[in-house]
N, C-alpha and C positions, 0 to 999 in steps of 0.2 A: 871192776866192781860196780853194779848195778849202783842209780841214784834212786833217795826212795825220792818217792813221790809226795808233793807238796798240793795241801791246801787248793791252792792255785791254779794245779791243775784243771780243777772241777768250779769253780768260783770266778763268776765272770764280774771281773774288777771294773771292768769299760763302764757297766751298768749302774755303780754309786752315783749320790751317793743311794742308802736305802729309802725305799717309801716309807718305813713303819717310824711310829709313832716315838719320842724320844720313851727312853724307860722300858719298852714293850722288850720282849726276848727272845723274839724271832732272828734274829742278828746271832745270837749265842748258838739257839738252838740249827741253824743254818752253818754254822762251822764245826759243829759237831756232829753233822751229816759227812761236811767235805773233809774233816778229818779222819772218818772213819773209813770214808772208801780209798783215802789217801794211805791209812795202813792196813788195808788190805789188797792197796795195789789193784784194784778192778780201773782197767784202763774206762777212761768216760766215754768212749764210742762204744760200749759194753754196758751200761745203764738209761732204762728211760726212767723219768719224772713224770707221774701221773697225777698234775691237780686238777680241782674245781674253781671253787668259788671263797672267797676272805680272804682276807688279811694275809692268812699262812699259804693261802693260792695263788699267791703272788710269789711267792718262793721258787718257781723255774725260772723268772726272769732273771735270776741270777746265778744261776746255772749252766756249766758247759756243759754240762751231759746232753742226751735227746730229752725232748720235754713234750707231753704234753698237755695243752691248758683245755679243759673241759667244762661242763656246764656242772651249775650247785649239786653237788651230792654223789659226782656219778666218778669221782676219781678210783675209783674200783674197778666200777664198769670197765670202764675204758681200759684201765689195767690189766684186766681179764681177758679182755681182747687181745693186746699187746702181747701178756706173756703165753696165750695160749697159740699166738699168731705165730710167734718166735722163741719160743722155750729158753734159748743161751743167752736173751738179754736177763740184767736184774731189776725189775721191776720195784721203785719205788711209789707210794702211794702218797702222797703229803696234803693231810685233812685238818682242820681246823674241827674241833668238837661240836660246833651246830653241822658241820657240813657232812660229816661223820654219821652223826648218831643221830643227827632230825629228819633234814631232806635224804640225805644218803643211808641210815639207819639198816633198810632192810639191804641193801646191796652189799653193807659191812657186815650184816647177821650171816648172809647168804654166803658172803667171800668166805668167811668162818669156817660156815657151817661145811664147804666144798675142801676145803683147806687150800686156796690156790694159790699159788707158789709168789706171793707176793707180799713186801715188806710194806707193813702200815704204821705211817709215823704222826701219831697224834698229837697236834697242838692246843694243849686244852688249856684258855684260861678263863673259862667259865661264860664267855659271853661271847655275842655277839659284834666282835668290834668295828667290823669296815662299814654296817648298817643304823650302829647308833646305839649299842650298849643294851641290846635287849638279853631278856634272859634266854638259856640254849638249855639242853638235857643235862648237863654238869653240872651248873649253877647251883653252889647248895642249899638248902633249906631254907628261907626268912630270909637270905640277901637278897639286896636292894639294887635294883637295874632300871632302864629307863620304860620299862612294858610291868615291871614290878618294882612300885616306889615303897612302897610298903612291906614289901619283902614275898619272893616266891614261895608258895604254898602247895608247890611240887615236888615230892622225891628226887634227888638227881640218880642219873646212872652212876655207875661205877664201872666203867669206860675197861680196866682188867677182868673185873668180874664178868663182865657180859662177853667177852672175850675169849675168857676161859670156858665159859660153859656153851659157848655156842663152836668150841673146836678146835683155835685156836692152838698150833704146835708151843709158841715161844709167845708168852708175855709179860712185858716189864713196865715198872713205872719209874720216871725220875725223875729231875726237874732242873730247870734254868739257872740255879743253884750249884746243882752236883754236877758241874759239867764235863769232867772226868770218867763220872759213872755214868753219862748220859755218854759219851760217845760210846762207851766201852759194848753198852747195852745198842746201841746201835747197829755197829760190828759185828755181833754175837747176830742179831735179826737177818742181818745182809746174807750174811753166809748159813742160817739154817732153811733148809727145805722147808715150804710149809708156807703157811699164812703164818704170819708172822707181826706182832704191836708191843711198841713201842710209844706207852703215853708221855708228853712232855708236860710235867704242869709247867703252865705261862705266865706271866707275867701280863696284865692290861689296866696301866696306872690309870690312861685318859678316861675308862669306860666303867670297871669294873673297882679297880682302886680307888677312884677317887670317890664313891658312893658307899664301900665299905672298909677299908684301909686308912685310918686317921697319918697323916702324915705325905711325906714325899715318896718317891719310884723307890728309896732304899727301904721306904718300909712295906711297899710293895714284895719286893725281896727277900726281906725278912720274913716279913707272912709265908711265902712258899715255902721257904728254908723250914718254919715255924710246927707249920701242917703237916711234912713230911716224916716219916717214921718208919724204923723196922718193922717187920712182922713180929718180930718176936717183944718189943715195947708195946704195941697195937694191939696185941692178944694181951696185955696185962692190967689197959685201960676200963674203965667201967661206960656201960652204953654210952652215957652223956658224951666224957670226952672219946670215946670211938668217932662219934657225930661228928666229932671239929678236927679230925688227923684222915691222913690219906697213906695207906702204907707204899713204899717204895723198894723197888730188888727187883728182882729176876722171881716170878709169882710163879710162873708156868715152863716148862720145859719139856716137853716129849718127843715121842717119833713116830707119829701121825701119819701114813703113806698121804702123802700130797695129793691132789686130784688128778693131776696129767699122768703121774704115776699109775692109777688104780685104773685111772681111764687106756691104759694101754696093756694092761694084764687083758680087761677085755675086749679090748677091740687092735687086736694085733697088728692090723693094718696103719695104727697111728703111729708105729715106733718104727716104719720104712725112711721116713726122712732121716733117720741118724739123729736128728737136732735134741737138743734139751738134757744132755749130759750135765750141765752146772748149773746151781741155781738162778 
């Protein structure tokens, strides 16, 4: 009888303890990666790790898989390289929401828009954390960061939404909260074809918490739990409180031909090597 596979195997323990911040939820959201590809059995010489730059780009150092660490914004890029270099790895992308959607922004539109066979796991908790708490594209409306004391007077993204309509096969939202439904939604990315997001809301007591979260890390927690909402609660709200909730589930799901796919209907010559049977 096979043994499954543990945590452990993909979780490089040598490495504790963790850099991040006491409270932060990178720690959570980080074993609800390694437990996903734990029950899916993807042996770890069979995944790379694609980051940049933050806080959440610190995340391969703790990783056995192949990893690699790249320059702000470009963990796509490089992804795109990787999995069109070698089709049968699974390509993980791990972005922090400024790294994502500011400096990385058009490389995440572009990945979308191509649909490239890679899984992006978003760590969104609204700022800036490893540079000083400034505000990112997520950050919502009139909160208060260290580049907006006063409160930002910028629209954020909606990190699904832009997702979705820039082409995106599978997109989900969850949070450091639901961590059940965060792994689960994970699983479900690893194994569909396609460009695939996964947003994590986060947790950043030091940064982002303590400038609009009255209280300690548990009420940091709270709040995400707080914000978080069905679709089907989210559609019943009136504008105002729409403003202050974030919906969560499984948003998007389709069957998109992937890019390496569509690119080999026409160019015949690229399906000679055999490779890129699985995702």
């Amino acid at each position: 009888m096979a043994v499954k596979l543990s945590y452990r195997e993909y979780f490089k323990e040598e490495a504790l303890p963790l850099m991040w911040c006491a409270g932060c939820g990178n720690g959570i959201l980080l074993r609800a990666i390694t437990d996903a590809l734990a029950d899916l059995e993807i042996p770890p010489h069979q995944v790379v790790v694609s980051t940049g730059i933050g806080c959440w780009g610190k995340a391969d150092d703790y990783m056995k898989t192949h990893g690699f660490h790249g320059s702000h914004g470009r963990a796509l890029a490089f992804g795109t390289g990787i999995k069109l270099g070698n089709p049968d790895l699974h390509v993980i992308a791990l972005m922090g929401d400024g790294d994502a959607l500011a400096i990385g922004g058009n490389h995440f539109i572009h990945a979308a828009r191509r649909n490239i066979d890679i899984t992006a796991i978003i760590s969104n908790n609204f700022t800036y954390g490893m540079t000083g708490g400034q505000y990112s594209p997520t950050t919502p409306l009139s909160y208060k960061t260290t580049t907006s004391p006063i409160g930002v007077a910028e629209p954020a993204f909606d990190v699904c939404s832009l997702s979705e309509e820039c082409g995106a096969n599978y997109v989900a939202r969850s949070t450091v909260y639901h961590v059940t439904q965060l792994k689960r939604f994970i699983a479900a990315a690893i194994q569909k074809k396609g460009f695939n997001v996964v947003e994590a809301i986060n947790t950043c007591p030091t940064h982002f918490g303590r400038r609009n979260i009255p209280g300690d890390t548990v009420e940091m927690m709270n709040y995400v739990k707080e914000i978080s909402i069905s679709k089907s609660r989210y559609e019943k709200l009136d504008e105002e409180e729409k403003a202050k909730h974030l919906v969560t589930g499984e948003l998007v799901n389709r069957d998109r031909p992937d890019f390496l796919s569509v690119y080999r209907e026409i160019n015949p010559a690229a399906s000679e090597t055999g490779r890129g049977e699985g995702k």
